[in-house]
C-alpha positions as CSV (number, residue, x, y, z in Angstrom):
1,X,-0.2,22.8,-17.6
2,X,2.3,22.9,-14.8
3,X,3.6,25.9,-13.5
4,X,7.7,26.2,-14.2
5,X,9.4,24.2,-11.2
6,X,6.1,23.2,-9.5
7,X,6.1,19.8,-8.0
8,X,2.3,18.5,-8.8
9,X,1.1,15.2,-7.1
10,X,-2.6,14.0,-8.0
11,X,-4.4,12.5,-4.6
12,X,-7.4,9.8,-6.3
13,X,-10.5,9.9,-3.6
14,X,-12.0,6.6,-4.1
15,X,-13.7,6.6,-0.8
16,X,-17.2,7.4,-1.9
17,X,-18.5,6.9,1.6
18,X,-19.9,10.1,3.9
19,X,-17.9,8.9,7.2
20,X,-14.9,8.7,4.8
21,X,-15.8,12.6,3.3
22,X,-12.0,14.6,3.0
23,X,-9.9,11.7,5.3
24,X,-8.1,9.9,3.0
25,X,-7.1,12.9,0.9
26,X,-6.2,15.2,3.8
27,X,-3.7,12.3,5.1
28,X,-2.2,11.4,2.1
29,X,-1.8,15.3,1.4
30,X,-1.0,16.1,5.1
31,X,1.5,13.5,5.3
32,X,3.8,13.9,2.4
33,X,3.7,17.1,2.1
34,X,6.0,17.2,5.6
35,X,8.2,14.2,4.1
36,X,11.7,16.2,2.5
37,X,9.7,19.0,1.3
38,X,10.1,20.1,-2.3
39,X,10.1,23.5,-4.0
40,X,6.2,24.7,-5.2
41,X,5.2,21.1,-3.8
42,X,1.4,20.8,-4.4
43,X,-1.2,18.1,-4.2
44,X,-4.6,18.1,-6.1
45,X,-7.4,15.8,-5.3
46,X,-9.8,14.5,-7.6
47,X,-12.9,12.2,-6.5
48,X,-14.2,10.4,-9.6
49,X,-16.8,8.9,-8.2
50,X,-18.7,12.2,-8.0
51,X,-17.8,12.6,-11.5
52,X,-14.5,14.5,-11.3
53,X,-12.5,14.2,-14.4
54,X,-9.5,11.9,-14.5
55,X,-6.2,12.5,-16.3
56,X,-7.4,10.4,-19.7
57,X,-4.0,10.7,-21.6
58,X,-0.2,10.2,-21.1
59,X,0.4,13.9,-22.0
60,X,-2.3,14.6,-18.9
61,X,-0.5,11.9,-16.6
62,X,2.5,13.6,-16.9
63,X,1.5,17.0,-16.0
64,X,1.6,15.5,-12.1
65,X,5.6,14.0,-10.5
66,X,3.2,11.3,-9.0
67,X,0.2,10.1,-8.3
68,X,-1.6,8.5,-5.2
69,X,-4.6,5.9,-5.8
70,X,-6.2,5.6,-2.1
71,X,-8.4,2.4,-0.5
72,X,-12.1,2.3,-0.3
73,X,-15.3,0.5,0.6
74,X,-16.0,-0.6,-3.2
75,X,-14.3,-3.5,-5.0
76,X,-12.5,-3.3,-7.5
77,X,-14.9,-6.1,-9.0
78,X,-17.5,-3.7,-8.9
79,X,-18.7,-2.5,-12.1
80,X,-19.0,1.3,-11.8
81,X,-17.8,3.5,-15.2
82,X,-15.5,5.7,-12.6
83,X,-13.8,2.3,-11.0
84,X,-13.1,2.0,-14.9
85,X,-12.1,5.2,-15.4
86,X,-9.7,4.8,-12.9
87,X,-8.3,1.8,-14.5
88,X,-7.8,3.5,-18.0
89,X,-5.6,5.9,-15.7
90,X,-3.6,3.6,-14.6
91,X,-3.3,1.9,-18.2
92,X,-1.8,5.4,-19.0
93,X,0.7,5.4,-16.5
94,X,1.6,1.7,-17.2
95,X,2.2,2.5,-21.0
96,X,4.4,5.9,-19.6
97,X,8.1,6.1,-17.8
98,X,7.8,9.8,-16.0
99,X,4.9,9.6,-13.8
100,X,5.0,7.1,-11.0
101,X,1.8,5.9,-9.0
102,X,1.2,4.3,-5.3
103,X,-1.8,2.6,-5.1
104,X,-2.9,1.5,-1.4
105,X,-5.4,-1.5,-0.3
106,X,-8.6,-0.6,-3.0
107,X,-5.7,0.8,-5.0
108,X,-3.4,-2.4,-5.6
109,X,-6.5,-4.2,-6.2
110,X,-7.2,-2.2,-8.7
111,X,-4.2,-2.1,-9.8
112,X,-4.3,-6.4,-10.4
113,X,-7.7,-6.2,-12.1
114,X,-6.6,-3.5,-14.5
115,X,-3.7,-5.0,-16.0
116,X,-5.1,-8.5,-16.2
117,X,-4.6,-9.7,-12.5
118,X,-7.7,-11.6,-10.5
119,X,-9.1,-9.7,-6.9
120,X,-11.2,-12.2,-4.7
121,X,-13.2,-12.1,-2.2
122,X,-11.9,-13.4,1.7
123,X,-13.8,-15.6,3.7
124,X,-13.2,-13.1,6.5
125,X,-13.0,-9.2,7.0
126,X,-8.8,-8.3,8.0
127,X,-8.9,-5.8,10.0
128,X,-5.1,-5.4,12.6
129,X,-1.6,-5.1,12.5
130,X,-0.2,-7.1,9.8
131,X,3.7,-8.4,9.7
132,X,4.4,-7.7,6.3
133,X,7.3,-9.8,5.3
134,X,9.7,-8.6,1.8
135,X,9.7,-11.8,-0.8
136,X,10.7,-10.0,-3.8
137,X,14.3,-8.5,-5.0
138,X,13.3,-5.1,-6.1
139,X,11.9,-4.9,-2.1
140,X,14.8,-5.8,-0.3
141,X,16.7,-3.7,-2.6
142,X,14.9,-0.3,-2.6
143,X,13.3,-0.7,1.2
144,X,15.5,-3.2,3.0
145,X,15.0,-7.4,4.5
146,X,13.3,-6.4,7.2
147,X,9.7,-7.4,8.3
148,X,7.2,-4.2,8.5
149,X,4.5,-4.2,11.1
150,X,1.2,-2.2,9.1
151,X,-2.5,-1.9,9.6
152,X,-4.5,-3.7,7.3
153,X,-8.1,-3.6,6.6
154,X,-9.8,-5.3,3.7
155,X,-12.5,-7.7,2.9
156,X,-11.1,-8.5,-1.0
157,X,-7.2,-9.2,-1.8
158,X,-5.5,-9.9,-5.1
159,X,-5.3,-13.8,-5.8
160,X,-3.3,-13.5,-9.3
161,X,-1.1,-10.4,-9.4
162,X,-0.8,-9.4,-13.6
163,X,1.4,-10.9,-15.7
164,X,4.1,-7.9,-15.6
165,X,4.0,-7.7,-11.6
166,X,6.9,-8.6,-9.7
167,X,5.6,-9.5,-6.4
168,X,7.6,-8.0,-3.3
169,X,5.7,-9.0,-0.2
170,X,3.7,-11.4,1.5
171,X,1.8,-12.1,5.3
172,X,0.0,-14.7,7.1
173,X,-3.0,-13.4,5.3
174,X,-2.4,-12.2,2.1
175,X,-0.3,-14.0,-0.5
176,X,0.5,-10.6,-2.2
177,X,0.9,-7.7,0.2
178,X,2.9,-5.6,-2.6
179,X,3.2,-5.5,-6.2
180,X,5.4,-3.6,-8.4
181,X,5.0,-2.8,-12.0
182,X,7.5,-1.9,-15.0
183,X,7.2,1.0,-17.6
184,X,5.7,-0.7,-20.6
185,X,8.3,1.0,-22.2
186,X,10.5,-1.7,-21.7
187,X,13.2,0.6,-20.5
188,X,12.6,-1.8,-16.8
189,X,12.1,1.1,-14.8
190,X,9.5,0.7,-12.2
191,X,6.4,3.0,-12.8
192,X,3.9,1.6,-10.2
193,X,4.2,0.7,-6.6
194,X,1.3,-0.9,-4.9
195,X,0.7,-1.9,-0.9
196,X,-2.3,-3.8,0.4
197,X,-1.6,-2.3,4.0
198,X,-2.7,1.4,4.9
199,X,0.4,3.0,6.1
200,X,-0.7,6.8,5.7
201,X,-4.0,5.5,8.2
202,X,-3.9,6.4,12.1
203,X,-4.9,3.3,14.3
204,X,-8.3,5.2,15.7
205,X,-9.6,5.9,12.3
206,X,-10.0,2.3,12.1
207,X,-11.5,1.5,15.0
208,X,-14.3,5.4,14.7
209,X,-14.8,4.8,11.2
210,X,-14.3,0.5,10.2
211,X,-14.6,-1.7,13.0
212,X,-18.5,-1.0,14.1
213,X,-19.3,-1.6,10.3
214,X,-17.3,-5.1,9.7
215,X,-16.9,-6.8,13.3
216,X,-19.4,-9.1,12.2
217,X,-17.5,-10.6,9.3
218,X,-14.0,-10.6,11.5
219,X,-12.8,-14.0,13.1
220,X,-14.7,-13.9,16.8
221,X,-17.0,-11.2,16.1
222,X,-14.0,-8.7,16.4
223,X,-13.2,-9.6,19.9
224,X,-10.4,-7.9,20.7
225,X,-9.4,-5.5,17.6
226,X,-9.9,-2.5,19.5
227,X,-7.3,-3.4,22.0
228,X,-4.8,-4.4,18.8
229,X,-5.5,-1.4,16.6
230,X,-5.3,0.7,19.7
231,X,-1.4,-0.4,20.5
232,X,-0.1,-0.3,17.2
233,X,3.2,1.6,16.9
234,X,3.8,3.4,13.6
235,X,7.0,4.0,12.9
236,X,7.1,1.0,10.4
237,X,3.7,2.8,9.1
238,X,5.9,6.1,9.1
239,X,9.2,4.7,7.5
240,X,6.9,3.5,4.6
241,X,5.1,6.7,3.8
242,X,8.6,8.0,3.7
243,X,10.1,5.6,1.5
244,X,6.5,6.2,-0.9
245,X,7.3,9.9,-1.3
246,X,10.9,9.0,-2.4
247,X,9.7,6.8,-4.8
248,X,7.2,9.1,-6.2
249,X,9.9,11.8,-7.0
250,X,13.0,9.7,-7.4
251,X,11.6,6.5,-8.4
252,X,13.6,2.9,-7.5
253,X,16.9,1.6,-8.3
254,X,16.4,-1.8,-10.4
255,X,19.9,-3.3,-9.8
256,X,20.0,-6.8,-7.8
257,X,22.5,-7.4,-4.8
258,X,23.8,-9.2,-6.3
259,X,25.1,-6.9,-9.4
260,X,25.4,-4.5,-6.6
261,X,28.2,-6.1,-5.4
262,X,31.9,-5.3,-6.3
């Protein structure tokens, strides 16, 4: 149980990879924590792919404000009983209206396959700066109409978001660069926020920890990522992480522009 007036925020390892061992949960944990800090904020990490347990219920969900489903090396196509365990997580949340999750790159995939949606394979690793351009209301609404310049890296992408996600962003190479998702509660408030880009990742993480590993499957060999990933300027990457730790502990507004007009 939460302690009275504790702020608890769950942190999902799914990088089961040594050279990934504590990054992905120390930047996610590291970087929120400094966004509008909250009273008795605290962040938990659990890595289920070395067996650690999972909130299994909605009561166990909603011990935590939000929670944070990170990328990996797997696919979600992979058939592993903690990728599924995962996925019966994020059932919960669906069927829930208190406890909102983020769910980056592995994450959104996830995310897709979960709730019905198709992940596929790309003919070619992604790995630079994306443009990610806002195609759906509850986007330009809640973040703004203007183009957000991200690193991306990902060899799979979702081809068919679910049949209850409203689709919010797109880029020259991936149809569906955010999803959101809706309480199944039918009360229409959004419970689920997913991103395909890796805004909480720094530029030479990439290039130490990704590119010597995938240059081969990347358009020319790789020619030229360094110098790309190298460059990239991050305060769109930092004006998204912000706007994720909002959502987590305030959630989105679900009114159009146009009923926002007098």
């Amino acid at each position: 149980m939460s302690s009275l007036g504790e702020s608890r925020f769950l942190v999902v390892d799914t990088a089961d990879n040594e050279k990934w061992a504590g990054a992905a949960d120390d930047l996610f944990s590291k970087v929120l924590c400094k966004i509008e800090q909250l009273d008795n904020e605290k962040y938990e990490v659990v890595r289920p792919y070395a067996g650690e347990r999972l909130p299994e219920t909605v009561e166990e969900v909603q011990q935590y404000k939000g929670v944070i489903i990170t990328g990996s090396g797997r696919s979600a196509n992979d058939d592993f009983e903690w990728i599924e365990k995962i996925s019966e997580m994020i059932r919960a949340i669906v069927s829930q209206e208190k406890t909102r999750l983020v769910a980056i790159c592995f994450g959104q995939q996830l995310v897709a396959r979960a709730l019905g949606g198709r992940v596929s394979k790309q003919d070619m690793f992604t790995l630079q700066p994306e443009r990610i351009v806002p195609s759906g209301e509850l986007w330009l609404v809640n973040l703004g109409g203007a183009s957000k310049l991200l690193l991306e890296a990902h060899g799979d992408q979702v081809s068919i978001p679910p049949p209850r996600a409203d689709v919010l962003a797109t880029s020259s190479t991936a149809a569906i660069e955010s999803m959101a998702i809706r309480s199944g509660t039918g009360d229409g408030r959004v419970v689920v926020w997913t991103l395909q880009a890796h805004p909480e990742m720094p530029a030479p993480l990439f290039v130490d920890k990704v590119l010597p590993f995938v240059s081969k499957r990347m358009e020319n060999d790789g020619y030229g990522a360094r110098e790309k990933l190298l460059s990239f300027k991050p305060s769109d990457a930092e004006f998204i992480m912000s706007e994720m730790k909002k959502f987590l502990v305030s959630g989105w507004s679900t009114t159009t522009r146009e009923q926002s007009v007098c």
